[in-house]
Structures are given as C-alpha cells and as structure tokens.
N, C-alpha and C positions, 0 to 999 in steps of 0.2 A: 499570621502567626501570633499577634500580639491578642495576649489576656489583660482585659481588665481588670486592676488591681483594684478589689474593695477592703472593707474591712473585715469578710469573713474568707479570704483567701492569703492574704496576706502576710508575707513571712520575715521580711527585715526591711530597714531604709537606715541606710547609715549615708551621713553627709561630714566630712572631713575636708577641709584648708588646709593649705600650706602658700609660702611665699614663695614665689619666682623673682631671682635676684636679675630680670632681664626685660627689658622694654616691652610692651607688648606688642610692639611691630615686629620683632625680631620671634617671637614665640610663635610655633606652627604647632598644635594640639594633632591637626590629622597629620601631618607629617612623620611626626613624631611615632604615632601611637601607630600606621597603617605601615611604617618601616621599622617598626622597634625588633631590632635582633633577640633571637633567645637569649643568649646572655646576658643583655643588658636587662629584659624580664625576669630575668631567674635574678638577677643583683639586687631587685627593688623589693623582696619580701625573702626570706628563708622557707616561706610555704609558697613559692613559684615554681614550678617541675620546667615547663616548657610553654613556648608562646612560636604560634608561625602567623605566616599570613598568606590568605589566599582569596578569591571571588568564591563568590554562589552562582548557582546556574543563572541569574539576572545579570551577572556583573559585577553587582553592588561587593566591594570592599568588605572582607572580613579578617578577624583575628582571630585565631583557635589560642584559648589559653587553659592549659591544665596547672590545676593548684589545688591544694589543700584549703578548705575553709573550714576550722574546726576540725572533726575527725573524719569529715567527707570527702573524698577525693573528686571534682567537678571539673568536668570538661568544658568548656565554654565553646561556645560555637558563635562568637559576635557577628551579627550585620553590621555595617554602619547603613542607619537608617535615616541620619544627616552628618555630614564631615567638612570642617572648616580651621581657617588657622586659632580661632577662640570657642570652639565647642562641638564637641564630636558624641552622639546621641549613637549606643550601640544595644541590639537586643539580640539576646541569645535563649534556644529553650535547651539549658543545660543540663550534660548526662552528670547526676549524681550519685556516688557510688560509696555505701556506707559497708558497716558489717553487717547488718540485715538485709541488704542488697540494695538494686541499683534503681533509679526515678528519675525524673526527670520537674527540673521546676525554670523559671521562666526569670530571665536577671534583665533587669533593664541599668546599661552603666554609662553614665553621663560625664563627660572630662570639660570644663570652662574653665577658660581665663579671664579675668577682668583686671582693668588698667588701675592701679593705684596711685600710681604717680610716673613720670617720666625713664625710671629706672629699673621699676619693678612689677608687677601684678601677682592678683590672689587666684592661685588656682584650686579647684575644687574639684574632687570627687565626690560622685553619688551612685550609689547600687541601693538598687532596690529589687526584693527576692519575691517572685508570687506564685502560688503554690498550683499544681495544673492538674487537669483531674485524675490524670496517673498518679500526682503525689499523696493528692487527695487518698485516692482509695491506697498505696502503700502502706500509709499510716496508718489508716484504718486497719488493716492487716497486720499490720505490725504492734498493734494497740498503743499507739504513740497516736495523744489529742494533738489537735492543728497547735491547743494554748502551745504545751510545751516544745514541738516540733520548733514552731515562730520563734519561742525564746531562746532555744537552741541555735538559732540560726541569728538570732539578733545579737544573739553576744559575740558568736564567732565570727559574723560578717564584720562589725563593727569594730571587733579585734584588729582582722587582718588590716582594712581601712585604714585604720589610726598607725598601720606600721608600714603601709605604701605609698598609701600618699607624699610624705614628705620625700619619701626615696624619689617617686616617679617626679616632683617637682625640681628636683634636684637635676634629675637627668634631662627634664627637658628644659632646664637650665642649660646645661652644657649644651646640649645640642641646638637649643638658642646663639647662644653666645661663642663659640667653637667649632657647631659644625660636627659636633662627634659626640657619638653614646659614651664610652668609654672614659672618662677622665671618675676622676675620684668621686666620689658620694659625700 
C-alpha cells in the first residue's frame, strides 16, 4: 500500500513537539494510541469527530480516525506498521471528502518519545500527506494544480498539528502517570 513520497506528489509534512511531564519508562505511545477511547480523541482537537480501534485482515493493529483537516472531512484508516512504548509508525490511504467530492490520499503518521531528562521527554508528531493517483486525477478534474491543492493541505494539516499535539502530550501524560485518559488537559 505504501506510495512513495517525492517531490512532485507530495502534499504536507508538518512536524510539531510538545513536553511530556512523565519519565519515559512510564510513557507507552502504543498503549496509548492502539487503546485511546473516542472521547478522549474527540478531547484532543475540536476538529476530532470519532476515533475506534480495530485489526486488518493481517492482524496488524489499527486506528480508524475521522476529522476535519481544513474544510475536508478525512477518514483515516491507520496500520501500525511498527508499535512500541517510544514510537508508533501508522499508514493509512485516507477517504477524503471535500465539497467537490470525495479522493483518497495516503498519510503516513509518526508518534515518538524521547528522554530528556529523568522526569520528562519530548514527544513529537509527524504527518506527512502524499497525493495518489486517484487524488492526482480529482484534481485534475476539479482544475485544482497539485501547487495549490499541497498548500491547501500544508496549512491545514499543520494547523491542526500545532493544536493536537500538545492535547495528545498531555493525555499521554496522564495515562503515563495515572493510569487513565480522562483527567484534565
């Protein structure tokens, strides 16, 4: 399933930090993300609709997440395509659904943690958006250039990013340190 992303497909990469106020032996990334409840999903952006989790016909662990990115409504269809307590590598070729109708483009979304000091680590998000050849010809159809389709997609992805990240740091803070989704943000 995986497209290779070059430079004439290529539609966002947004990379976003935040701090986890929790040792990194105590931080579980797949834990976290292959159990994370819808409501605790829908908590960590205002554009989160719903999040479940299920397997693929392989087995392999996935995350169905619907959200808004920009004016697109995107269905996520995550593998984890590696899962561990410091880095969970998920790909999905997601249904996107605009007002000119509906495509599908290919997200690869990365979650790591890294140890900063005894108390704490930097957790990072990374999505990266690559364009497939059904998106390809949409656009073409829809006389939307890949330029602008990319920047459309770079500003919104990176949007959302810069306003999840910290939420989903926060929560798998708690559930570090606690044991539970649910305490404060």
């Amino acid at each position: 399933m995986e497209i290779l992303q070059t430079k004439e497909n290529a539609l966002s990469a947004s990379v976003v930090s935040a701090i986890i106020n929790a040792p990194i032996e105590k931080v579980n990334i797949a834990d976290w993300l292959l159990n994370l409840p819808d409501a605790e999903y829908q908590r960590c952006s205002v554009n989160h609709i719903g999040a479940g989790i299920t397997t693929n016909f392989e087995g392999k662990p996935m995350s169905i997440n619907v959200e808004y990115v920009g004016t697109a409504l995107v269905i996520q269809h995550y593998v984890a395509t590696e899962y561990s307590s410091d880095y969970c590598r998920m790909l999905s070729l997601s249904d996107t659904i605009t007002s000119n109708g509906r495509s599908k483009v290919q997200v690869l979304w990365e979650l790591r943690a890294e140890k900063i000091d005894g108390n704490s680590c930097k957790f990072t998000n990374t999505i990266h958006a690559t364009a497939t050849l059904e998106f390809l010809i949409f656009i073409r159809e829809n006389n939307i250039t890949l330029e602008n389709a990319a920047k459309a997609r770079q500003e919104a992805s990176d949007a959302h990013n810069h306003e999840e990240t910290p939420l989903f740091a926060k929560s798998i803070e708690n559930k570090a340190l606690y044991g539970k989704y649910n305490l404060p943000l």
